[in-house]
N, C-alpha and C positions, 0 to 999 in steps of 0.2 A: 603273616608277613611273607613265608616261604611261597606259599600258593599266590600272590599280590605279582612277587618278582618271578615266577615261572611263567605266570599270562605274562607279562610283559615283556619278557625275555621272546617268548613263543613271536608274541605280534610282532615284535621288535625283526626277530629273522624272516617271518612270514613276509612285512612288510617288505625289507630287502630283496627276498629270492622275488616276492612278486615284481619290486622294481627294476629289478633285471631283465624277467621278463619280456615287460613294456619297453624295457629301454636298451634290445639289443642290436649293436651296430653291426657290420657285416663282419668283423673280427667274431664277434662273440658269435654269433649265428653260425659262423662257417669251425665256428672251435664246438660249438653244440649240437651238429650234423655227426660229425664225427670221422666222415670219410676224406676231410678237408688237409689232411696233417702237413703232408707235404707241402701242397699248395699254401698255407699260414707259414713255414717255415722259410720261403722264398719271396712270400711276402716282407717277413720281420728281414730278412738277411739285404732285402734290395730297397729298404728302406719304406716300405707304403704302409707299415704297421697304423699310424696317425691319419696317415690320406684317407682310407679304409674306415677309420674307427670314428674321428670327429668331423669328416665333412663328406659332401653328396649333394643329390643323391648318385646314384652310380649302378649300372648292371654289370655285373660281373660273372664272366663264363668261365666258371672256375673249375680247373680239369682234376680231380677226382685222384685219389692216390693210385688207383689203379692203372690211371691214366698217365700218370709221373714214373710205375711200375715200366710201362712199355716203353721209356724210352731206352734210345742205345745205350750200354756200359757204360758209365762215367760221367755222361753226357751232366749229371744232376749235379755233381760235385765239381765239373768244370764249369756250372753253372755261377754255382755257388760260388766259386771264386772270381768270376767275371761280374761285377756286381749293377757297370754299366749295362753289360747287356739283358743279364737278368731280368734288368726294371725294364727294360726296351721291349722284353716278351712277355711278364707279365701285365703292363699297362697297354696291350695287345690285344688283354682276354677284358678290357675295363671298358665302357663306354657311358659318358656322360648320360644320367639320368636315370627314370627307371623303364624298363621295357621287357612286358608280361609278353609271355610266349602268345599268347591270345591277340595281341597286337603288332607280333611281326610282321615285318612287310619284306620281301626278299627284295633284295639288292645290294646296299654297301653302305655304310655308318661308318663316321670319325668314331675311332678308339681316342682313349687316353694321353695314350702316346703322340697322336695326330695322322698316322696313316688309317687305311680304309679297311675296314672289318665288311667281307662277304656273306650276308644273312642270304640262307635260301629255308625255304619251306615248303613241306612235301606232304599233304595231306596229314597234318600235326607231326611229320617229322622235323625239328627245326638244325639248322647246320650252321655250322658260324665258321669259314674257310675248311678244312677239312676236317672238323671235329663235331661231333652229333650231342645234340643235348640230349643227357639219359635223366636227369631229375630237372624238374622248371619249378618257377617262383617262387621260391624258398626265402621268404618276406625277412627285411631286416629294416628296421625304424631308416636308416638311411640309404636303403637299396635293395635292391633284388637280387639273387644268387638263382645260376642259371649251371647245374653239372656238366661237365662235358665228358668225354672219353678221351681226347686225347691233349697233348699239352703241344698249342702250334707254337712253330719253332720256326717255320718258314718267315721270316721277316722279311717286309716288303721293301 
């Protein structure tokens, strides 16, 4: 009976982690990269936890802790209290659908938001306003995760 409920137990979790797998939205993806933290916490704090998690699809040029690292003093926490504007710059780095570096075309694309997102591409370099993508398509069942290095801030 002990060895009946231990297989079962086993598949029972196997079953899950595998489900997770298969079934990771760009929250979970961008929580399972690992370099995401910052970027997931300004997410949750400006409200797109859900926009994110249950609908899409969506590419997302998501800047990199490192990239949340560089900006000015304070800048993150005066973010972080500003929670209009917050959404207004991360729904900046969002673009309806999905879109593989393999398939950029330089020019300008509606963000999330509604203003115009600057794509240029430079012999597989790809740029999106002033920030460079250092990891690309980073597959999430409702969208693509696109790294960037820096967190734009310039609003149009």
């Amino acid at each position: 009976m002990k060895k009946k409920f231990a297989a079962l137990a086993s598949a029972l979790v196997f079953g899950f982690c595998a489900a997770d797998a298969l079934g990771a939205d760009i929250i979970a993806t961008a929580t399972t990269a690992g370099t995401f933290k910052s970027f997931l916490a300004a997410v949750k704090a400006a409200g797109f936890t859900n926009t994110l998690r249950n609908t899409g699809p969506y590419t997302v040029f998501a800047p990199s802790d490192e990239a949340f690292e560089k900006l000015p003093a304070g800048t993150m926490d005066a973010l972080l209290k500003d929670k209009a504007r917050l959404a207004k710059i991360l729904a900046h780095h969002i673009i309806p659908g999905r879109l593989l570096v393999s398939k950029v075309k330089p020019g300008e694309i509606k963000t999330l938001e509604g203003d115009m997102l600057t794509i240029t591409s430079d012999n597989g370099m790809v740029s999106v306003d002033n920030a460079n993508v250092t990891q690309s398509d980073i597959a999430a069942d409702n969208g693509i995760i696109h790294e960037v290095d820096k967190v734009v801030l310039d609003e149009k």
